[in-house]
C-alpha positions as CSV (number, residue, x, y, z in Angstrom):
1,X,-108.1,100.9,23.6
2,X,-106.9,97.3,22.9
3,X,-104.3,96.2,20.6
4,X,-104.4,93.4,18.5
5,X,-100.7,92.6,16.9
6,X,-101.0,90.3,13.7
7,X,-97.7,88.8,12.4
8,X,-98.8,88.2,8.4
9,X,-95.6,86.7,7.7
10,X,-96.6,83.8,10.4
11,X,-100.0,83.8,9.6
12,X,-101.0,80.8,7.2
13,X,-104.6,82.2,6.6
14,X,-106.6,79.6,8.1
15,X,-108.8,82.0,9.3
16,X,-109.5,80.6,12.9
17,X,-109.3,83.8,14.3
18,X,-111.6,85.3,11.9
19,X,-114.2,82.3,12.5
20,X,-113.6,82.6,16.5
21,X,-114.5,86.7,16.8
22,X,-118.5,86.6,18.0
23,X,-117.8,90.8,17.8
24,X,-116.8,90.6,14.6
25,X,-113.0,92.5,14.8
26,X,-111.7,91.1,12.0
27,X,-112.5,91.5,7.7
28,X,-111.1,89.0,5.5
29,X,-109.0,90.4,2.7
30,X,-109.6,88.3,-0.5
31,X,-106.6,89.7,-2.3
32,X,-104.2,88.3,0.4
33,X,-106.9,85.8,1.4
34,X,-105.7,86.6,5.2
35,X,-107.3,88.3,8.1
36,X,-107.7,92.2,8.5
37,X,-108.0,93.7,12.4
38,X,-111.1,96.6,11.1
39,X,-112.9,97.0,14.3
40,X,-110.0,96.6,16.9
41,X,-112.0,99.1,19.0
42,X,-115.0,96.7,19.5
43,X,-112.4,93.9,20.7
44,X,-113.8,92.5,24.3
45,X,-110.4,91.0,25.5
46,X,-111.8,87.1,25.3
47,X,-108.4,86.8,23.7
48,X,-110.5,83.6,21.4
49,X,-108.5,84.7,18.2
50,X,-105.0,84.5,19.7
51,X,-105.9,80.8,21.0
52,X,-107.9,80.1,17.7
53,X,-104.4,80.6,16.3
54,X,-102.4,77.5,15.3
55,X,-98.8,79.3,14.6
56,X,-99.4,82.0,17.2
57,X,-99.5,85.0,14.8
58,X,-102.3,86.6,17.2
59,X,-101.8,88.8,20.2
60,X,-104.4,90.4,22.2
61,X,-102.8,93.0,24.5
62,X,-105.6,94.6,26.7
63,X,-105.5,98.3,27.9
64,X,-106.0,98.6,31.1
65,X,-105.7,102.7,31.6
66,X,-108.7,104.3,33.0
67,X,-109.7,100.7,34.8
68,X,-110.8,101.4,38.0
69,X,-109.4,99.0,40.7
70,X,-110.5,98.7,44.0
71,X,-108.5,99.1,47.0
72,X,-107.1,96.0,48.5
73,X,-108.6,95.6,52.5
């Protein structure tokens, strides 16, 4: 499964990432009025959140066990 690392001290709550996720990864917490990764298992790797970002407090890091990769000829 994916990971999705979000640095709240960096993040200013702007909430580009939450208004860039067409899967819908993300819930806004009112109380903190920041984003909350909910759904990190329905993340598709378009990595639009992390460049959404304006201080870089996204990071998409994509799991790539169990990809099948074909040999090289």
């Amino acid at each position: 499964m994916n990971r999705i690392e979000l640095d709240f001290e960096a993040c200013t709550g702007c909430g580009a990432c939450f208004d860039s996720c067409f899967v819908n990864v993300f819930r806004w917490d009112d109380g903190a009025g920041k984003p909350v990764i909910a759904y990190v298992e329905d993340c598709v790797e378009c990595n639009k959140c992390e460049l959404a970002c304006p201080v870089e407090a996204i990071r998409v890091i994509p799991d790539y066990a169990g990809v099948y990769w074909p040999p090289v000829i």
